[in-house]
C-alpha positions in Angstrom: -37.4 -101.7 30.1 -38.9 -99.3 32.3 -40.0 -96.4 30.2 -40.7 -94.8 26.6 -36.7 -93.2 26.7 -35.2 -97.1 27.7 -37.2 -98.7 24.5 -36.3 -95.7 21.8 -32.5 -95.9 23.3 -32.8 -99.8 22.3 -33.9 -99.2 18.9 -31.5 -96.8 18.3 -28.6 -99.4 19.1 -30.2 -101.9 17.4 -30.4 -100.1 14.2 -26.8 -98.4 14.5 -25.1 -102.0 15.0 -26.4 -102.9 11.6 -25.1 -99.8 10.0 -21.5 -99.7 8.1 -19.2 -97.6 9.8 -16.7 -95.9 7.4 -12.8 -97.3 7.2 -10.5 -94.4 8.3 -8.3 -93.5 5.3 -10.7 -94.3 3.0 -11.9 -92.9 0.0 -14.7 -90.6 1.8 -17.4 -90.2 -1.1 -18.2 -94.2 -1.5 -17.7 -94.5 2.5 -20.7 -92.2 2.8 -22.5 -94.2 0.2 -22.0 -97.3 1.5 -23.2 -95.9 5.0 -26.3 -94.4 3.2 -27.3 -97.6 1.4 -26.9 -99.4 4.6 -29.1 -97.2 6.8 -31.4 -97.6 4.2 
């Protein structure tokens, strides 16, 4: 990694794979809790 921007880019996809992503057509309210308790 050659800079600061390279290594926070990284982290970011690191910690966005390991989030839930909401199921399209699902019931929106507990999709958004499930994605909150996740990033959590």
């Amino acid at each position: 990694m050659a800079n600061r921007a390279e290594i926070l880019d990284g982290i970011v996809d690191v910690v966005l794979s390991e989030m839930c992503l909401p199921v399209a057509g699902g019931e929106r309210r507990a999709a958004i809790g499930k994605r909150a308790r996740s990033a959590r």
